[in-house]
C-alpha positions in Angstrom: 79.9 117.9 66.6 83.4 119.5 65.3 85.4 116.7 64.2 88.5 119.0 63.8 90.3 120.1 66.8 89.7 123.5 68.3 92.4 125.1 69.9 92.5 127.6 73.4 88.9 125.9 73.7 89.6 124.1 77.0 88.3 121.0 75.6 90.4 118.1 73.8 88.2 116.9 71.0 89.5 113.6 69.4 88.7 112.5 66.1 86.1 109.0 66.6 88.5 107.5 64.4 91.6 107.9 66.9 92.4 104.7 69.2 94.1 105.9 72.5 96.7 103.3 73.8 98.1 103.5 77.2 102.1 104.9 77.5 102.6 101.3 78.8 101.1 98.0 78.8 101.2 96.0 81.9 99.6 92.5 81.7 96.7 92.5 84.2 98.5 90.7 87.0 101.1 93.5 87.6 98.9 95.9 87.5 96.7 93.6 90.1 99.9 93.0 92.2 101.3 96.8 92.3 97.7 97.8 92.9 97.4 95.7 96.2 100.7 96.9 97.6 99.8 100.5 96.7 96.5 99.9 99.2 98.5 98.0 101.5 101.3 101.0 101.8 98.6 103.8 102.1 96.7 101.4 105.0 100.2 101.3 106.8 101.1 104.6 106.4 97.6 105.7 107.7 98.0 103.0 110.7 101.5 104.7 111.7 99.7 108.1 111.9 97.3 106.8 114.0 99.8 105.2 116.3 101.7 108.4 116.6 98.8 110.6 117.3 97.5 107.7 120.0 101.1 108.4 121.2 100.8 112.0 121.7 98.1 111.6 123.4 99.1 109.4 126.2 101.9 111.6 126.7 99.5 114.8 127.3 97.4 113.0 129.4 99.9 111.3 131.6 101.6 114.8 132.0 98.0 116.4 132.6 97.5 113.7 135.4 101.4 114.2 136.9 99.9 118.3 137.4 97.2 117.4 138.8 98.5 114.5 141.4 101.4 117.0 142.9 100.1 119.6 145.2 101.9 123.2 144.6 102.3 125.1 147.6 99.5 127.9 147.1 97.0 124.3 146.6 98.3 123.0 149.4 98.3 126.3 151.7 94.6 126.6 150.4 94.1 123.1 151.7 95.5 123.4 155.2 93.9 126.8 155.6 90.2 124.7 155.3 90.8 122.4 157.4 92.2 124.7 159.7 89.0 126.4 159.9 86.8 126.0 162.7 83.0 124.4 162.1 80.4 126.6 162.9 77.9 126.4 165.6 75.8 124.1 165.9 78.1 121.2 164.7 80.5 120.1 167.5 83.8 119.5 166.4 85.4 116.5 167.8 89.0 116.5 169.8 
């Protein structure tokens, strides 16, 4: 193994005798505490999408059904001209 950096490798090779410290030292209860409201934003968030998209869909449906409950005038010519038509023989048709 090199122990001396290589550079335009693609690879960051540390010396073994390099400790790596983080840029900032929480104590583990912050870190614990901003952790669980990180998870507990992100479930929100996700929870708020869901509502809007459960939303949506109620509106397209309800106007789906509104089409579909009215009667245009061609459907409801093409109704009246069926049951203006008169049964064929051998069914009587009643007064």
């Amino acid at each position: 193994m090199n122990e001396t950096p290589i550079v335009g490798d693609g690879v960051v090779t540390l010396p073994p005798d390099v400790s790596c410290k983080m840029a900032l030292d929480l104590p583990e209860g912050v870190g614990q505490v901003v952790m669980t409201e990180t998870v507990g934003n992100i479930q929100n968030t996700n929870l708020n999408g869901r509502n809007i998209a459960n939303i949506a869909m109620g509106s397209l449906q309800a106007g789906v059904a509104r089409v579909h409950n009215e009667l245009d005038p061609v459907e409801s010519r093409a109704v009246s001209g069926v049951m203006a038509t008169p049964i064929a023989p051998p069914t009587t048709q009643g007064s």
